[in-house]
Each structure stands twice: as structure tokens, then as C-alpha cells.
VEXKE-540743 format. One line per field, with one value per residue (C-alpha): residue number from 1; residue in three letters; x negated, y negated, z negated. Coordinates in Angstrom, 2 decimals. Layout:
BEGIN
nr	(NUM:...)
rest	(ALA:...)
c1	(X:...)
c2	(Y:...)
c3	(Z:...)
***
This chain:
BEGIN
nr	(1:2:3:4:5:6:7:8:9:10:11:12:13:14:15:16:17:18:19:20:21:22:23:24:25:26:27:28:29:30:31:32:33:34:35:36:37:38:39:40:41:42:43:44:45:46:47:48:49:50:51:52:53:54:55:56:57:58:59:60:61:62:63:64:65:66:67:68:69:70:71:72:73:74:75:76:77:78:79:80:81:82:83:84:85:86:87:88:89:90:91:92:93:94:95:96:97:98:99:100:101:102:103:104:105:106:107:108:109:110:111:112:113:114:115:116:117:118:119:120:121:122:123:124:125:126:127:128:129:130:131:132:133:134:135:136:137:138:139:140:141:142:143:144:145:146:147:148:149:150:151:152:153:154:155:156:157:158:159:160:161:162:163:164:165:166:167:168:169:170:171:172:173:174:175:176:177:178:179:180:181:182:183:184:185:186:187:188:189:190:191:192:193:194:195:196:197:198:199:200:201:202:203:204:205:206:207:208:209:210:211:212:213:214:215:216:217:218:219:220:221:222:223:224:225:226:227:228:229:230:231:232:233:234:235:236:237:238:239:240:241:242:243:244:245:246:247:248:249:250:251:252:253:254:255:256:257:258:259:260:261:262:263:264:265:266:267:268:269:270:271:272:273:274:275:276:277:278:279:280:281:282:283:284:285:286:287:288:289:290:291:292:293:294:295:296:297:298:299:300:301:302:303:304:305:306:307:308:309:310:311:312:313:314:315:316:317:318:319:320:321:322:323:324:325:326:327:328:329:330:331:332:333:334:335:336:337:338:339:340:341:342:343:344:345:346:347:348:349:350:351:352:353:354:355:356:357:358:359:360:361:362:363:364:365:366:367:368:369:370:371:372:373:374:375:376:377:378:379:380:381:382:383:384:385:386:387)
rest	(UNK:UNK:UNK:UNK:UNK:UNK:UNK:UNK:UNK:UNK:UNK:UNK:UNK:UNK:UNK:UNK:UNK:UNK:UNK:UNK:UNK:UNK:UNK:UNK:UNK:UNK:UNK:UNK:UNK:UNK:UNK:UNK:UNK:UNK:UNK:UNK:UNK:UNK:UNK:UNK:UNK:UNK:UNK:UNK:UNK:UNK:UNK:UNK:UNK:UNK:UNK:UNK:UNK:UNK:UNK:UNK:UNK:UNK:UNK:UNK:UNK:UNK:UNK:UNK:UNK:UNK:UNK:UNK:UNK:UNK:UNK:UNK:UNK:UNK:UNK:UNK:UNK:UNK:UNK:UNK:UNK:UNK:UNK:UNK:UNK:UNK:UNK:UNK:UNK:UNK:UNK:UNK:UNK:UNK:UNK:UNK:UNK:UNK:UNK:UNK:UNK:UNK:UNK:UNK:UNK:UNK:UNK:UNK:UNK:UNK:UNK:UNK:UNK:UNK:UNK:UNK:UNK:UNK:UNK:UNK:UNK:UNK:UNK:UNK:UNK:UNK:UNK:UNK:UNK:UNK:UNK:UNK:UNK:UNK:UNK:UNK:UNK:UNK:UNK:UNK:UNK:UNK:UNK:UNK:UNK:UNK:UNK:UNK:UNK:UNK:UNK:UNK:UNK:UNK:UNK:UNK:UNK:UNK:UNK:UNK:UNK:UNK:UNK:UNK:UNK:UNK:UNK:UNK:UNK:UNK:UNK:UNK:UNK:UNK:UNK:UNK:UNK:UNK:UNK:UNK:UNK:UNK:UNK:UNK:UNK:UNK:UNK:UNK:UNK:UNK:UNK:UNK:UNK:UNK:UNK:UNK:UNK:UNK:UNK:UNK:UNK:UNK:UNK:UNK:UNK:UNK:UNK:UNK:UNK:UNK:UNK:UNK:UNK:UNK:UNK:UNK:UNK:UNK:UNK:UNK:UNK:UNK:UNK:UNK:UNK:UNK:UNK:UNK:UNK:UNK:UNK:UNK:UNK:UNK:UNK:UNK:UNK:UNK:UNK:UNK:UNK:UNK:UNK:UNK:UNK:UNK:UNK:UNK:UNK:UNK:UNK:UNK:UNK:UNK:UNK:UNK:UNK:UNK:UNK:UNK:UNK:UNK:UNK:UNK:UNK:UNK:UNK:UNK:UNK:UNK:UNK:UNK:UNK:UNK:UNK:UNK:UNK:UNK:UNK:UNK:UNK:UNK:UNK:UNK:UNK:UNK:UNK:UNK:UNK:UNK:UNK:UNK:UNK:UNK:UNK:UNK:UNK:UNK:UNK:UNK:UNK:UNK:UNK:UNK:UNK:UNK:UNK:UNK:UNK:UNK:UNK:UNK:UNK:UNK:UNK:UNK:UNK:UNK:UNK:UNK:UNK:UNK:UNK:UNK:UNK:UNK:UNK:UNK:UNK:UNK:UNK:UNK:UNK:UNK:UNK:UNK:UNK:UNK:UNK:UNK:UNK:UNK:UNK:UNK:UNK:UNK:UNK:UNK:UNK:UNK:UNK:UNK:UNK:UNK:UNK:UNK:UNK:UNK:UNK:UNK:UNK:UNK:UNK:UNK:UNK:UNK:UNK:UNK:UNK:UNK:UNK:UNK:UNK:UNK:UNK:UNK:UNK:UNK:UNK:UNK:UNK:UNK:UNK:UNK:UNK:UNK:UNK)
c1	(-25.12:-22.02:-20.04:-21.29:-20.22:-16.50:-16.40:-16.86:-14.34:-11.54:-12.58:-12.16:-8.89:-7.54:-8.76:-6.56:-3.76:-3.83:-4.19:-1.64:0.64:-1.38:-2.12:-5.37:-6.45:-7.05:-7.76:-5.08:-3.81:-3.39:-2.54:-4.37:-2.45:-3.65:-2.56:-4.08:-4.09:-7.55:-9.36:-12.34:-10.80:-8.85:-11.69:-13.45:-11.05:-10.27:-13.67:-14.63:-11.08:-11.91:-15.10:-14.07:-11.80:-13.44:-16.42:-13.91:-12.99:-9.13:-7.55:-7.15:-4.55:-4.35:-0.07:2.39:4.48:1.55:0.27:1.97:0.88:0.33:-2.35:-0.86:-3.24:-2.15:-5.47:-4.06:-5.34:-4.73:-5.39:-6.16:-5.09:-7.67:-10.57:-10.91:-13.87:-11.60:-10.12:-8.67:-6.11:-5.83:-2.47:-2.58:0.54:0.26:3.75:4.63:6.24:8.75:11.29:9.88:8.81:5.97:3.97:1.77:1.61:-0.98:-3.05:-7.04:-8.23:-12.01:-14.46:-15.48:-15.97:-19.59:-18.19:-15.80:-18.68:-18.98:-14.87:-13.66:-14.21:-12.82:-9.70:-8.94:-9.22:-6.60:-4.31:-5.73:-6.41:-2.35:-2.36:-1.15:-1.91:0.03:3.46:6.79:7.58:4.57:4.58:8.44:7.21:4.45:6.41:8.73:6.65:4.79:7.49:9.29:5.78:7.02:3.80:3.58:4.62:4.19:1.72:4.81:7.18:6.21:7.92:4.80:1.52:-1.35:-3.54:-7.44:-9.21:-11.91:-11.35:-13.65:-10.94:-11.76:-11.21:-10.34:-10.34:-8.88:-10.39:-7.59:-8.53:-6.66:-8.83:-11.93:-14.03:-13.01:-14.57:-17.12:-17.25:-19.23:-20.69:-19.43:-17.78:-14.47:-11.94:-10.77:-7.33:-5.11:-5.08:-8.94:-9.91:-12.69:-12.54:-13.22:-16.83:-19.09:-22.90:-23.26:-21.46:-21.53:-19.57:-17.60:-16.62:-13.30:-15.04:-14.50:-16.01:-15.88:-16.54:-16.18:-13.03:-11.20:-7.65:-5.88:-2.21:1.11:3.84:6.89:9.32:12.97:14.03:12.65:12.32:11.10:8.44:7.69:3.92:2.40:-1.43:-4.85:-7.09:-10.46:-12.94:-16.89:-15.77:-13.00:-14.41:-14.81:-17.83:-19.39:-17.31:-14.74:-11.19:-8.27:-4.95:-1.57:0.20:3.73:4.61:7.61:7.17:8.75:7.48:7.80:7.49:5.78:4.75:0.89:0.86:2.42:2.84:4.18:4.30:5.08:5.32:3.65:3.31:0.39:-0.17:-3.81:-4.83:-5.64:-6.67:-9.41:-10.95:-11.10:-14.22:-15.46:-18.40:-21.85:-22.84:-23.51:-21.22:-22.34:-22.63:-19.48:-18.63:-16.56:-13.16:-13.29:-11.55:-13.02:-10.09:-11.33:-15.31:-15.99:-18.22:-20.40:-18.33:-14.42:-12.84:-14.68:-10.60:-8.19:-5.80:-5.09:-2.01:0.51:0.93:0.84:2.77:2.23:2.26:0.43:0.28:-1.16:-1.71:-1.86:-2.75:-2.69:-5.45:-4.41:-1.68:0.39:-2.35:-2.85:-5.72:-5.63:-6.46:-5.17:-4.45:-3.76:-2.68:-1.97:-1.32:-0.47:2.91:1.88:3.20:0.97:2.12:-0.05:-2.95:-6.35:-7.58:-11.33:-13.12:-15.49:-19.00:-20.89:-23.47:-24.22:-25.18:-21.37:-18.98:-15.99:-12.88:-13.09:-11.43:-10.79:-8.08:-7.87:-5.35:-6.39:-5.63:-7.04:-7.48:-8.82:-9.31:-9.38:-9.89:-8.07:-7.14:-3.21:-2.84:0.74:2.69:6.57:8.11:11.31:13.54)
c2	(4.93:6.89:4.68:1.76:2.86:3.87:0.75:-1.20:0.80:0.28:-3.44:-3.96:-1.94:-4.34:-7.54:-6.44:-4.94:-8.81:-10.30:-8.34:-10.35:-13.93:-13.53:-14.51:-12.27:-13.62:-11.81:-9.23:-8.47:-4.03:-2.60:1.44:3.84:7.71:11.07:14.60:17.60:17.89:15.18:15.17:14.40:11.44:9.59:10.16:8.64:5.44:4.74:5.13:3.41:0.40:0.34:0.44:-1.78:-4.49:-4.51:-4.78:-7.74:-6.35:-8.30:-5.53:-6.13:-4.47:-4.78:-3.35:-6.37:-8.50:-6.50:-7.10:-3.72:-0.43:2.32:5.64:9.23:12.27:14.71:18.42:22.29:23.46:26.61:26.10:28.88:28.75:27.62:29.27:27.13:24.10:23.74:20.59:18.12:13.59:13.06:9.05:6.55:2.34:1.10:-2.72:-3.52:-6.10:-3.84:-0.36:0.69:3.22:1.99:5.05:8.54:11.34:13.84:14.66:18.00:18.56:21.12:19.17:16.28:15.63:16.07:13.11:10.50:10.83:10.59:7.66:4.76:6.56:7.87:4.06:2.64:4.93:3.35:-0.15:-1.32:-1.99:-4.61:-8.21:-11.27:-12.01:-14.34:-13.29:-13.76:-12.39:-9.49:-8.76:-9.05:-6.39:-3.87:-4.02:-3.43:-0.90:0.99:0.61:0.42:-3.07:-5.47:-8.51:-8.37:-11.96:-10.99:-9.15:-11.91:-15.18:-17.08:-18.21:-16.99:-18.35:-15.67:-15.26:-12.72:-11.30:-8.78:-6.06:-6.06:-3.54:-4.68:-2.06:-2.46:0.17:0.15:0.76:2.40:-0.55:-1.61:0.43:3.28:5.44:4.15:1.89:-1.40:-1.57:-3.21:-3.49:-5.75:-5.01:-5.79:-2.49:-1.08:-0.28:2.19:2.36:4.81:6.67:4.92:1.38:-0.26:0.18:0.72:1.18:1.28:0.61:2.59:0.78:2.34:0.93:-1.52:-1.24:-4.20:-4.55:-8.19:-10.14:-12.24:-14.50:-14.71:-18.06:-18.09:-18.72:-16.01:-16.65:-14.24:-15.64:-12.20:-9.68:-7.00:-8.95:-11.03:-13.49:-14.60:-17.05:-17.15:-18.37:-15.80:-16.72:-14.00:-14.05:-12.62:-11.76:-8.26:-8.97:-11.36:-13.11:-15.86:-16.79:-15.75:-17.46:-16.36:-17.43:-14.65:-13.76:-11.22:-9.94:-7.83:-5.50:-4.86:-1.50:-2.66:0.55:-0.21:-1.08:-1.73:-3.75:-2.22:-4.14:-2.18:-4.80:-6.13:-8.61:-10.66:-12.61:-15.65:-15.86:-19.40:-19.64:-23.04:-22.90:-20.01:-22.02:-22.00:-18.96:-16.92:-17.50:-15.94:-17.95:-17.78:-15.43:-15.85:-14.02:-13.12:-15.59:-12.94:-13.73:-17.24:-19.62:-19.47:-15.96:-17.20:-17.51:-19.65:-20.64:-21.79:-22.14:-18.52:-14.91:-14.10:-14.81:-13.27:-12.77:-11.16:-14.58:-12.36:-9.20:-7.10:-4.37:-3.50:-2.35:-2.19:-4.04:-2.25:-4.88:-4.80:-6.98:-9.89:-11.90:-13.65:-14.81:-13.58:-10.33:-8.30:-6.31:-4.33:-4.42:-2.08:-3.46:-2.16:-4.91:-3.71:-6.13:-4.40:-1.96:-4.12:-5.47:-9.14:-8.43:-7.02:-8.14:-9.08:-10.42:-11.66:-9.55:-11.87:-8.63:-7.95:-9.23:-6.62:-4.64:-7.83:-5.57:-5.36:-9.14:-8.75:-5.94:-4.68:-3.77:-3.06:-4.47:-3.15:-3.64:-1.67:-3.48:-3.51:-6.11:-7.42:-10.56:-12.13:-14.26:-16.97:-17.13:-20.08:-20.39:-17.83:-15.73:-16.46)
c3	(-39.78:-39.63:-41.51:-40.22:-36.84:-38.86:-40.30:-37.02:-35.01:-37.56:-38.35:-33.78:-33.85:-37.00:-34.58:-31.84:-33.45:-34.95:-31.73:-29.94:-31.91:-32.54:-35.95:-37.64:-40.68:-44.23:-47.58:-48.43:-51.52:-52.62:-55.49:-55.69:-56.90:-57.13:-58.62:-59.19:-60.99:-60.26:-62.71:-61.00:-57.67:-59.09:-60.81:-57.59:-55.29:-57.22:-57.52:-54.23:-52.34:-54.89:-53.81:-50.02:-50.28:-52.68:-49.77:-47.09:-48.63:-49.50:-52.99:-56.08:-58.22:-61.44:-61.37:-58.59:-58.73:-57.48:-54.80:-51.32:-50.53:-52.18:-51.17:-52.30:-52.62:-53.89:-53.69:-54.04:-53.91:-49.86:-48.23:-44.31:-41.93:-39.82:-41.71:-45.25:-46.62:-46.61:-50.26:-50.41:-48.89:-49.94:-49.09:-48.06:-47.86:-47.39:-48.48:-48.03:-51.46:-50.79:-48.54:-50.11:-46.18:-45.59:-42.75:-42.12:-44.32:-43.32:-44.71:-44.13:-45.48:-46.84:-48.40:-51.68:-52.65:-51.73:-47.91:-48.54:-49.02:-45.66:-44.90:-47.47:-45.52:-42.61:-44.65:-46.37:-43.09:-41.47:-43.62:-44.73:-41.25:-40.62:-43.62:-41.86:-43.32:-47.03:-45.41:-45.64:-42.04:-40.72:-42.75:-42.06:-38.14:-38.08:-40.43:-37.89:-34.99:-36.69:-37.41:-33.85:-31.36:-30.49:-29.30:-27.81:-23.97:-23.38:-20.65:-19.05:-19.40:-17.67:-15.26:-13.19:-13.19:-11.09:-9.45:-9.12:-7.38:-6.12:-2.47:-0.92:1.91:5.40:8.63:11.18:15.13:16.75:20.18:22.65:26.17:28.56:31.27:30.23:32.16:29.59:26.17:28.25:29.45:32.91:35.96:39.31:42.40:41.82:38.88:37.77:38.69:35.68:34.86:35.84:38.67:39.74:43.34:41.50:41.84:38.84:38.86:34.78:31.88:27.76:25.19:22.58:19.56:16.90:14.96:10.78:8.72:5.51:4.00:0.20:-0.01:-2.61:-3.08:-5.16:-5.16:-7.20:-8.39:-9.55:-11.27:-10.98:-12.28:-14.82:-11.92:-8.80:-8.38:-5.39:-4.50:-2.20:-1.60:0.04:1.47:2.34:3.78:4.96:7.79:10.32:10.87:14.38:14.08:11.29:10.91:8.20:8.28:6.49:6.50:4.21:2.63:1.23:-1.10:-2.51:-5.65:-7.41:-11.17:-13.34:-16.79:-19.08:-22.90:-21.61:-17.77:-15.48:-11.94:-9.32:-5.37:-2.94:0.90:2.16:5.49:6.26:8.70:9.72:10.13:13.77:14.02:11.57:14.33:16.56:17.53:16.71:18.95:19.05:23.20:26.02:28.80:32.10:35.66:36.64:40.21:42.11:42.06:38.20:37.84:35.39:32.99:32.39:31.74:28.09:26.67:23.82:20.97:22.22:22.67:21.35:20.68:23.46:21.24:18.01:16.31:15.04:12.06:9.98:7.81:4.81:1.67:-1.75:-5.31:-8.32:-11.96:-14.35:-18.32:-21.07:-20.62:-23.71:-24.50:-21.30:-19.10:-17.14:-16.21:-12.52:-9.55:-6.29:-3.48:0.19:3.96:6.41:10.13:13.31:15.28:17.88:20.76:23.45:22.27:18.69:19.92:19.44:22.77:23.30:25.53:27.53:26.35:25.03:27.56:31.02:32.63:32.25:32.42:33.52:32.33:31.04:28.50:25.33:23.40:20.19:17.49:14.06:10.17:6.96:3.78:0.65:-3.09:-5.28:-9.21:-10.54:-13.50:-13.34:-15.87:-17.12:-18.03:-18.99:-21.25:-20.16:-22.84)
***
């Protein structure tokens, strides 16, 4: 079981070391070649890295001069500092032949040699699992990236990508006080004064709390990198709801990105504005309209169907981040982090109409100030190489 379980993590790290760099993996050709003082230990090892490497499906070659690669082992007496029953230490180089270059060299220490049946496969593997496919250019390529860490960054380096993803964003509706008996919307005669007094008319009233709603959302859009350190997006969302009632909200979005290139992620913080699309609200609200007292004029009376939001901010602004990783090939794998907030001016509040119960139709209308915090998973599909 063991080295089945060996033998399946080294043959998944030899797929994607391949397909880091778009190379399919064919027979191999090695040539074996061990020393020892210790007899026993040599016949040992060549047996058993033939073996391994015969059912691994790795060419043996009986001549140096044939083989593009050579597996080296050296197995040697060893005294351990810290662990006195260990005795022993295989000394383990993989060489490609045509340049003389030593991809990988390492040592692995044992008892005897009964513990290493447990530890060849594991040991050949270490070493055997960086052999490309036999080609002159595509050998030359992965020497050189293994011995300078270079892999393939396509997914880093593409002019346009287009975006998919899915949102959990939060809408938040910071009640605001204007106009209200406190917290409360009420009953009464009067309209209130502003700010509300005591000496207004009011027989009841109904607290109101700041409203957060969280909803599902999907995001399509199109970035475009005209420069290796800036990015520039433009995007559909499309929510379940508008965290205010359950009706869908659409908005167009901007961003302006900025990405951090590291060795495997992508990180990109950025601004953003975002243009809800008010006409498709239109619409929106589900009450019927009241019987409001005749010092109310009619232009304040909502209705079924035509105006839940008497206002809604034109547009907001904010910011986040997006952590990206390789996805395969030109494409990239991420999450997203989001704040949006409407200006704290009177001119981008969220005003509704007062249509929530009535029995307290006073003040007729409420503010609010509206954010949002999300998170979100996508997947951006590249296309055009930066030269």
C-alpha cells in the first residue's frame, strides 16, 4: 500500500511538472550507474532501481553514450548524530548527459537494507520523476528551468482575459435617523418637523433596524492588461437581490487593477466604480398603496409596482483584491474580495418610500446609506500572449 500511495504521488507531481510547461511524457531512456564499498549494498541497489525503473516504464540502456540520462548512487558507511541506529547513507544524482548538468543530487540515510524495500521507489522517484521527454529542445528547456525555478507564467502574461464568477456579495443599509421618532416610523396627523419633536402628532410607532442582506450573484466581464503592471476590467453584475427587497439588481462595473506578479500567485488590489442599472428597477415593490391623509400629496403615495426606491445612489465607488493561481495554461484560477460604498452626501442616499405598514405611514419616506462586502470564486480565460 505504501508504495502504491509513493508511486502515485510522484507519478501526479511528474504530470504537472510536465504540464506546467505543455509537454506530454513518452518512454525515457537511463543508463544506472552505482558504486560501493559495501558489495552487498551495490548488488542490492541495481537490482532493485532496475527493477523500479523497468516497471515505471523508464528505457535501460546497457551504454552511457545511449542513455539521455544517467541515475548515479553511491551507497556509503554514515554515522548520524542524532540517531545512532542509522548506519547507512545512498548518495543519489540524475545527470542529463548531453551538457554534463546535474539536475538534482541528495542523500537519504537508512538502518539496513531490509528498511530500504520500503524507501526504493520513493528514493528513484526523487530523482527519476524530473526526466522530460527524449528531444533536444525540450530537454535543453526543462534543464534549464530546473536548474533556474523558471515555469510557465503564461497564466500571468495575457493581454485579455475574460472573467467568470460566482459572488456571495452583502448588502448593507445603514438606517439613518432623518425624519424618524428616533429609530421608529409612526402614526399621527401631522408630518413631522425635522428634526422630529416631541410636540409632533403620533399615536404609535415601529422600530427599524440597518438592513444587511446577503444574496448569490454572477459576475461576466472583460480585462485587459495594456501593461505588465496594470490591469483594466469592465463587467456585468447580476444579483438575486438588491438587498433591499427581493428583486434583482444589475449594476456595470469598472476596475482598474494593479497586479503583483510572485513565482505562483497573481495578486491584483484594485478600485472600482460601479453604475447600478436603474432602469431595469424600475418597477420594483410588491405593497399596495395606502390611504394617506389629504396633507400628504399624491406625488408622495406609493404604489403597487412603480417606486419602493425614490432614490437610489447614480453610482458607487471601492475597492478590493483578487489572489489568482495558475488554472492551466493561459487561464487563472481566483478569489475575490469587495467593498463598494455610495458617498456620504444626502444626494447618494438610499431613500424609500414609506409603504411598510399602514398603520405608522409617517415620515413618508426613509433614508438609508448603502455598502456592500462580498466574496467571490472565478475562473478568467486568457487569450493573447505578451510578447
Amino acid at each position: 500500500m505504501k508504495k502504491t500511495l509513493i508511486f502515485t504521488l510522484f507519478l501526479a507531481l511528474a504530470l504537472v511538472s510536465a504540464n506546467g510547461l505543455d509537454i506530454d511524457i513518452p518512454n525515457r531512456s537511463i543508463f544506472i550507474e552505482g558504486s560501493s564499498t559495501l558489495r552487498d549494498h551495490l548488488a542490492f541497489f541495481n537490482e532493485n532501481f532496475r527493477m523500479e525503473a523497468s516497471a515505471m516504464g523508464y528505457t535501460i540502456v546497457n551504454n552511457k553514450a545511449d542513455a539521455g540520462f544517467t541515475f548515479k548512487f553511491d551507497a556509503q558507511n554514515y554515522t548520524d548524530d542524532y540517531d545512532s541506529t542509522i548506519k547507512f547513507i545512498i548518495m543519489i544524482s540524475l545527470v542529463f548527459n548531453e551538457s554534463n548538468t546535474e539536475m538534482v543530487s541528495f542523500g537519504h540515510p537508512y538502518r539496513s537494507l531490509d528498511e530500504m524495500y520500503e524507501f526504493n521507489q520513493f528514493v528513484f522517484y526523487r530523482a527519476a520523476v524530473l526526466i522530460p521527454p527524449v528531444g533536444d529542445d525540450i530537454i535543453n528547456t526543462l534543464v534549464t528551468a530546473a536548474s533556474t525555478g523558471t515555469t510557465d507564467n503564461r497564466w500571468q502574461n495575457q493581454i485579455l482575459y475574460l472573467r467568470l464568477s460566482l459572488d456571495y456579495p452583502i448588502a448593507i443599509y445603514q438606517l439613518l435617523l432623518d425624519g424618524l421618532k428616533g429609530d421608529a416610523i409612526y402614526g399621527g396627523s401631522t408630518v413631522p418637523s425635522s428634526p422630529p419633536s416631541p410636540e409632533d402628532g403620533w399615536t404609535d410607532a415601529d422600530r427599524l433596524h440597518t438592513i444587511i442582506w446577503p444574496s448569490f450573484g454572477v459576475t461576466v466581464g472583460l480585462e485587459f492588461h495594456p501593461f505588465s503592471f496594470m490591469a483594466l476590467e469592465a463587467n456585468l453584475h447580476w444579483n438575486t437581490t438588491n438587498g433591499m427587497t427581493n428583486d434583482f439588481y444589475f449594476a456595470a462595473a469598472g476596475e482598474l487593477k494593479f497586479n503583483i506578479k510572485l513565482r505562483n500567485a497573481l495578486i491584483q488590489p484594485y478600485l472600482t466604480f460601479v453604475y447600478p442599472l436603474q432602469f431595469l428597477m424600475e418597477g420594483i415593490g410588491d405593497t399596495e398603496g395606502w390611504l394617506y391623509p389629504d396633507d400628504i400629496p399624491a406625488s408622495e403615495r406609493p404604489v403597487k409596482g412603480t417606486d419602493t426606491f425614490k432614490q437610489f445612489p447614480e453610482f458607487l465607488v471601492g475597492g478590493g483584491v483578487q489572489i489568482g493561481i495558475n488554472g492551466g495554461g493561459k487561464n487563472v484560477i481566483f478569489v475575490n474580495f469587495s467593498f463598494t460604498f455610495a458617498l456620504p452626501m444626502p444626494e447618494y442616499q438610499v431613500i424609500r418610500h414609506n409603504n411598510l405598514n399602514i398603520l405608522y405611514q409617517l415620515p413618508t419616506v426613509i433614508h438609508y446609506e448603502r455598502y456592500t462586502f462580498g466574496i467571490g470564486l472565478g475562473y478568467r480565460f486568457g487569450f493573447i500572449n505578451r510578447r
